[in-house]
C-alpha positions as CSV (number, residue, x, y, z in Angstrom):
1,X,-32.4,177.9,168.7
2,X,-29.3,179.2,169.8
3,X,-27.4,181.0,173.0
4,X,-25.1,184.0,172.0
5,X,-22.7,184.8,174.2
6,X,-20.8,188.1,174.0
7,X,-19.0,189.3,177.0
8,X,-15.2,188.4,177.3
9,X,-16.3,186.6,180.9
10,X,-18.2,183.6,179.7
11,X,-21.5,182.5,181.5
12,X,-20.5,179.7,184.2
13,X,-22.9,176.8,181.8
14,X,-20.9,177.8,178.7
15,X,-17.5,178.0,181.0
16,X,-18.1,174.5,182.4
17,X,-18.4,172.8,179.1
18,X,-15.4,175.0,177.3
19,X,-13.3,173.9,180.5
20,X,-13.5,170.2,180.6
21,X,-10.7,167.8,179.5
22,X,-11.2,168.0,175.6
23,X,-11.1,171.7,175.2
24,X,-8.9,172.5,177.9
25,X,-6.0,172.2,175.5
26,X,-7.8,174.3,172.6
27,X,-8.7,177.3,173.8
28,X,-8.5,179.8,177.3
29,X,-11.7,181.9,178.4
30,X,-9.4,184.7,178.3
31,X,-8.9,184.2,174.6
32,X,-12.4,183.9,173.7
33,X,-14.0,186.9,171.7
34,X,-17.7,185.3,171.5
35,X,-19.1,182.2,171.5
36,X,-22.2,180.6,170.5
37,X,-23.7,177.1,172.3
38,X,-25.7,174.3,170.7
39,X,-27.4,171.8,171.9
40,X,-24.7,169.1,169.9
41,X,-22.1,171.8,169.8
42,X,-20.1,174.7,171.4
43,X,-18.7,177.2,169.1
44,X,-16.1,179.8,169.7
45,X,-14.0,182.9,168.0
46,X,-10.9,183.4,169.5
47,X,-8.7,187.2,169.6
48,X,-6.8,185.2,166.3
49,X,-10.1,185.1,164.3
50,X,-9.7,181.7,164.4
51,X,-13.5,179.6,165.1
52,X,-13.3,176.3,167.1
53,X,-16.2,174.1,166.6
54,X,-16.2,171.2,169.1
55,X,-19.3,168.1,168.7
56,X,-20.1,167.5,172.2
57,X,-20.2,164.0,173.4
58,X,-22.4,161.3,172.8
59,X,-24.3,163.8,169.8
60,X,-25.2,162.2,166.7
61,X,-24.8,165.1,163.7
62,X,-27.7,164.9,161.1
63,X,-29.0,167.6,159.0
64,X,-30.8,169.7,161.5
65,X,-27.7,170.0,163.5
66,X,-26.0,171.2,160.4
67,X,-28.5,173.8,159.7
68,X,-28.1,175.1,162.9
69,X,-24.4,175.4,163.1
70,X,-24.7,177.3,159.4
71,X,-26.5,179.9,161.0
72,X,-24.6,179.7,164.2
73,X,-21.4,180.6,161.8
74,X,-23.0,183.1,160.2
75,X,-23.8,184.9,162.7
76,X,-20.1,184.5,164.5
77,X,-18.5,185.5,161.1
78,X,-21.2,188.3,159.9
79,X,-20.5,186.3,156.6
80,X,-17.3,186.9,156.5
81,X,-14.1,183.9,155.4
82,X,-12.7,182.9,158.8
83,X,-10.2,180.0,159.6
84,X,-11.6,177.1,161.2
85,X,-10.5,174.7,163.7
86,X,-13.1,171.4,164.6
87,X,-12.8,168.9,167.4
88,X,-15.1,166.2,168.3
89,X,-15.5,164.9,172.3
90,X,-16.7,161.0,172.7
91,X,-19.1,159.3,170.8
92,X,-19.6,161.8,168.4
93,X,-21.4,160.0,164.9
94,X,-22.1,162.1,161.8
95,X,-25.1,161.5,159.5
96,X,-23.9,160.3,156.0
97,X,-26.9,162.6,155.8
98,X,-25.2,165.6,157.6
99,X,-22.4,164.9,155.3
100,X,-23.6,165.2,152.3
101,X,-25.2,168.7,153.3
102,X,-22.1,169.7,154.4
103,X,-20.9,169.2,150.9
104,X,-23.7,171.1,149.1
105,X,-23.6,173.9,151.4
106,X,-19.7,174.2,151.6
107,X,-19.8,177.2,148.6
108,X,-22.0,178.8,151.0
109,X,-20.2,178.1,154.8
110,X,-17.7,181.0,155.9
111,X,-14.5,178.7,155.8
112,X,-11.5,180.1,154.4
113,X,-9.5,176.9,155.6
114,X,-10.7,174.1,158.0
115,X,-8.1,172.0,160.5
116,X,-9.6,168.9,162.0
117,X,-8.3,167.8,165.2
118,X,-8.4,164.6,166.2
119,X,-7.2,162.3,169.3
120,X,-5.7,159.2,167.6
121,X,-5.1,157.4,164.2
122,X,-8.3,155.8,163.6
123,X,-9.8,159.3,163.7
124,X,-7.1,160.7,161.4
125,X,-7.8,157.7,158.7
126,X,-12.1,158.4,159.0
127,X,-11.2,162.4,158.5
128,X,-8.8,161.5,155.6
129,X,-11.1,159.2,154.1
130,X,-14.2,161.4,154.2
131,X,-11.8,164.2,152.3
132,X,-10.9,162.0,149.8
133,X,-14.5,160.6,149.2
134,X,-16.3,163.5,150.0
135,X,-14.0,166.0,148.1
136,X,-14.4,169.3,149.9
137,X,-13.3,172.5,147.9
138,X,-12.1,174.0,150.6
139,X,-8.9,173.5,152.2
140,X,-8.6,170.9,155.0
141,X,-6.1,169.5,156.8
142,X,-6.5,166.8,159.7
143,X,-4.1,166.9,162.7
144,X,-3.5,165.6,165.9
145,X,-2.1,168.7,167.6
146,X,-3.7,171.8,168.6
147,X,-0.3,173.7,168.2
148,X,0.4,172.5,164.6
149,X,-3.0,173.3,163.6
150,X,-2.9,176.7,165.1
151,X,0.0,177.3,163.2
152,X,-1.3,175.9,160.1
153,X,-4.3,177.9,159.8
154,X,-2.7,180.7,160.6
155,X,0.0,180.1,157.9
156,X,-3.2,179.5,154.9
157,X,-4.5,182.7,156.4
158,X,-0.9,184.7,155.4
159,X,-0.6,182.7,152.3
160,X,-4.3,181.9,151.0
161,X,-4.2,178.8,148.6
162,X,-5.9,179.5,144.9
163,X,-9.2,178.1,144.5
164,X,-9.8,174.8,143.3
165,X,-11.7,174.4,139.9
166,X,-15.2,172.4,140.4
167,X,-15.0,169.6,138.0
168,X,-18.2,169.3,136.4
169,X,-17.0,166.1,134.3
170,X,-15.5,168.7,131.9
171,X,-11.1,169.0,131.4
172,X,-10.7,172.1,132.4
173,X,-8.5,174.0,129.8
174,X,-6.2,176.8,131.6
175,X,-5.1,179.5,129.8
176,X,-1.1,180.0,130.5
C-alpha cells in the first residue's frame, strides 16, 4: 500500500516530488530521517521529530486515503505522540467524508500538536473554519509560514498544553 523509505539519501522518485516548488521551503533531504510515499501524499520525519504531511496535487482525500495515511503514521511514529506539520499542493479537496473520520479517529492518530500550513487567506479561513466546526481535541494552529510553525510546534513540544475535556453534553464540574 505503501513505499518506506529509510536511508538518509532519498530514492530519486521520492526526491523529485519532496524537491519541487511547494516543499522546497519545508523541508531539506539532508534533514530527512525517513519518509513514507502515498499515492495522494508524501510523508516525512525530520532530525526535530517533527512529521510533514503534504497532499499532493490535484488528490481528492476521502476515507481510504485516510486509512492509509493512519497506518503510514503509525508506522513513522512506532505509536508514539509526534508534532505535526501539514501542507497541501494544488487542487487538493478533502472528503467531508475524510473529515469526519479524521475526527473519530483523532483519539487514536499520533499527534501531539498539528500546524497547518497554508499559502494564502482563503486557505487560512477554510482551515479555521473546519477547527471551529469540526472541533478537534488536539491542538492546531494554521499558519502561513513555515518558520513560525516550526517554531510553534516546537514551542507546544517544550511546553505541552493540558488536555481538553470531551464534552459529552454534560458541564463538566472541576475539582479546584
Amino acid at each position: 500500500i505503501f513505499r518506506l523509505i529509510t536511508s538518509k539519501i532519498t530514492p530519486k522518485f521520492v526526491s523529485d516530488k519532496i524537491n519541487d516548488y511547494s516543499i522546497r521551503m519545508t523541508i531539506k533531504n539532508e534533514d530527512i530521517v525517513q519518509t513514507i510515499s502515498l499515492s495522494s501524499m508524501i510523508l516525512c520525519l525530520d532530525k526535530q521529530g517533527i512529521i510533514h504531511i503534504r497532499y499532493l496535487e490535484g488528490q481528492v482525500i476521502d476515507v481510504k486515503e485516510k486509512i492509509e495515511e493512519k497506518r503510514a503514521l503509525l508506522d513513522l511514529t512506532k505509536g508514539e505522540k509526534h508534532l505535526i506539520l501539514i501542507s497541501f499542493d494544488h487542487f487538493v479537496t478533502v472528503t467531508k467524508e475524510a473529515k469526519e473520520y479524521s475526527i473519530l479517529v483523532e483519539p487514536e492518530q499520533p499527534f501531539l500538536a498539528v500546524a497547518i500550513l497554508v499559502e494564502n487567506l482563503a486557505y487560512q479561513l477554510m482551515a479555521d473554519f473546519y477547527f471551529k466546526f469540526y472541533k478537534p481535541q488536539i491542538v492546531y494552529k494554521v499558519f502561513k509560514s513555515h518558520p513560525k510553525a516550526t517554531e510553534w510546534l516546537i514551542e507546544v513540544r517544550k511546553n505541552p498544553p493540558p488536555p481538553k475535556p470531551k464534552y459529552k453534553g454534560k458541564i463538566t464540574i472541576w475539582n479546584l
